[in-house]
C-alpha positions in Angstrom: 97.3 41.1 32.7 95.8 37.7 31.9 98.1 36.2 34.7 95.8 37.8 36.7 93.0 35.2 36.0 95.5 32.1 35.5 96.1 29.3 38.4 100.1 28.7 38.1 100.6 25.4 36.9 102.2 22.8 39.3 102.9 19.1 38.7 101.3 16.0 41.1 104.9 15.5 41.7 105.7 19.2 42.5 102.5 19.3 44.5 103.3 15.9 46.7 107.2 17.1 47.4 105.6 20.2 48.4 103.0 18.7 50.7 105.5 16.2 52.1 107.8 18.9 52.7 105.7 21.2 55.0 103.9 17.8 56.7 107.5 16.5 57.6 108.2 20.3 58.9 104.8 20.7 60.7 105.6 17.4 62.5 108.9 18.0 63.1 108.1 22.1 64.7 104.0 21.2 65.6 104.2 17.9 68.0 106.9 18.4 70.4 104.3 21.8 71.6 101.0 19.1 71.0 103.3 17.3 73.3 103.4 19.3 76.1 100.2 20.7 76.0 98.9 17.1 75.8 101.0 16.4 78.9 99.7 19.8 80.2 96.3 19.1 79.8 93.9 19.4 82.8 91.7 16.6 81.9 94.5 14.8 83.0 94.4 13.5 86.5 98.1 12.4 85.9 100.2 13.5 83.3 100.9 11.6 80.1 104.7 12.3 79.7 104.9 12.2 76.3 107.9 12.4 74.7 108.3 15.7 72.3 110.6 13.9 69.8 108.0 10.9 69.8 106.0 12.1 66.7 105.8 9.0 64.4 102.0 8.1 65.6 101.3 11.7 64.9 103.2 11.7 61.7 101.1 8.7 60.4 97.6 10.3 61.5 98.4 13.7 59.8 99.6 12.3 56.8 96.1 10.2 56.8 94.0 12.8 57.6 95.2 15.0 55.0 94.7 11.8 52.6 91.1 11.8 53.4 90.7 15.4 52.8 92.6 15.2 49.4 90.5 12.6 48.8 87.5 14.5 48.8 88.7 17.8 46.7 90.9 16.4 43.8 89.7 13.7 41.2 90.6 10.5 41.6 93.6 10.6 38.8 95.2 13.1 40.7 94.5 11.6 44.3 95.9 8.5 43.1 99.0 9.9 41.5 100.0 12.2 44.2 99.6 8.9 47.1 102.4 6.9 44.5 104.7 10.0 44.8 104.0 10.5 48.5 104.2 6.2 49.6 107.3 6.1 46.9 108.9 9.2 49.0 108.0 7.6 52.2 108.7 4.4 51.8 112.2 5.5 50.9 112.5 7.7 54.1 111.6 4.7 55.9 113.8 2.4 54.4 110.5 0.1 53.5 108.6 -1.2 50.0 106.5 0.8 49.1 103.7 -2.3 49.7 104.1 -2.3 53.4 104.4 1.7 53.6 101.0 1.6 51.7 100.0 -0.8 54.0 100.4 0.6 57.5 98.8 3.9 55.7 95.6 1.5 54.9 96.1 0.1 58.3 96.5 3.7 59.9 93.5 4.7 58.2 91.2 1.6 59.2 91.5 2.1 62.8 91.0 5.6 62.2 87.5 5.3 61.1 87.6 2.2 63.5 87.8 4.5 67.0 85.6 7.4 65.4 82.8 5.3 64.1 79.9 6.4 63.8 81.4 9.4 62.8 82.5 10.6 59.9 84.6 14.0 60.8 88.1 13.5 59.7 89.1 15.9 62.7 87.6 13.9 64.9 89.2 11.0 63.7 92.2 12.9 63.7 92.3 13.8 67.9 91.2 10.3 68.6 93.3 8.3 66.7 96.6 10.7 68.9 94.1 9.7 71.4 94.3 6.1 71.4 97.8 5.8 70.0 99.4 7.4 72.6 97.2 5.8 75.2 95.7 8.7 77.0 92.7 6.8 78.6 95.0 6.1 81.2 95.9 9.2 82.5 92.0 10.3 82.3 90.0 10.2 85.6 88.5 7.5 86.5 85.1 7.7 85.1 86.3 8.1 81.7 88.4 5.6 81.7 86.4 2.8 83.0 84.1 4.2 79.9 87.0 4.1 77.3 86.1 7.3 76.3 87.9 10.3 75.4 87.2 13.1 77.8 84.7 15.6 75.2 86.7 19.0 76.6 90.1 17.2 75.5 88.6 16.1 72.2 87.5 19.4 71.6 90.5 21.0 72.3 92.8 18.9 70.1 90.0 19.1 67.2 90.6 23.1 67.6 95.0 22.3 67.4 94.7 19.6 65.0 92.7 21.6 62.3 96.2 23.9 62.4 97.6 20.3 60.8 95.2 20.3 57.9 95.7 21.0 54.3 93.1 23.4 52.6 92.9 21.4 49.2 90.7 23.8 48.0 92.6 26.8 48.7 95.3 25.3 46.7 92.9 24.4 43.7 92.2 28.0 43.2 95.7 29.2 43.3 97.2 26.6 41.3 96.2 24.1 38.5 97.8 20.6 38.9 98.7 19.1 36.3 100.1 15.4 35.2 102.8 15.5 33.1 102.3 13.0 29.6 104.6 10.8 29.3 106.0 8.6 26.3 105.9 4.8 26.2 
């Protein structure tokens, strides 16, 4: 009965392998349909072509976004031990120290709030960051693009896809208590 009003204990390490896990499969089953309806899209006066297997851009702005959201619902401790495990996993994956893989995430996330100042909405950051990465202004019409600016209907629309991308930290606070394992010196 008292399991009832328990959160299941999970490690930062369980909880990163997990996260990683589903992000790499979102990625992997999510952007090659972002994709084509990108290249769909009728704020397009010519389509983008994007290519479905293409993803790393993508795969770099999700796994930031979700940072900054993580960021915001787990104490720092936590945050910082479950970015080791993640930049250690994908720094591996990539075949790069785990220096420059923390790097291009700082870098990632920089140009993020870079393209979406003054905002602060992580979504937004989010759809303009796939935005700019994949160079969409040129395939806007032409009054946008001499602007620079992200058509607002577009934006909106991936805001309403990306948010599909997004981890509910708090969800999985109430379901499950994360906990850091001691260990011995």
């Amino acid at each position: 009965m008292l399991t009832l009003f328990t959160r299941k204990k999970l490690t930062d390490h369980q909880l990163s392998m997990a996260f990683l896990n589903r992000l790499l499969d979102a990625v992997e089953e999510g952007y090659p349909e972002v994709a084509g309806l990108i290249n769909e899209s009728p704020e397009f006066v010519q389509c983008p072509n994007l290519n479905p297997n293409d993803h790393g851009h993508f795969l770099m702005i999700l796994l930031v976004g979700n940072l900054n959201n993580m960021q915001h619902s787990l104490d720092a401790a936590c945050d910082k031990r479950i970015r080791y495990h993640l930049f250690g996993s994908f720094s591996e994956m990539f075949g790069l120290s785990f220096e420059v893989f923390a790097k291009k995430v700082h870098e990632y996330r920089a140009s993020m709030a870079r393209i979406n100042h003054p905002s602060r909405n992580n979504l937004s950051a989010i759809s303009r960051s796939i935005f700019s990465k994949y160079k969409l202004n040129d395939f806007q019409r032409a009054d946008y693009r001499k602007a620079g600016v992200p058509n607002p209907q577009f934006l909106q629309r991936m805001d309403s896809i990306m948010e599909h991308f997004l981890w509910n930290w708090e969800e999985i606070l109430k379901h499950y208590k994360i906990v850091i394992p001691v260990t011995s010196n």
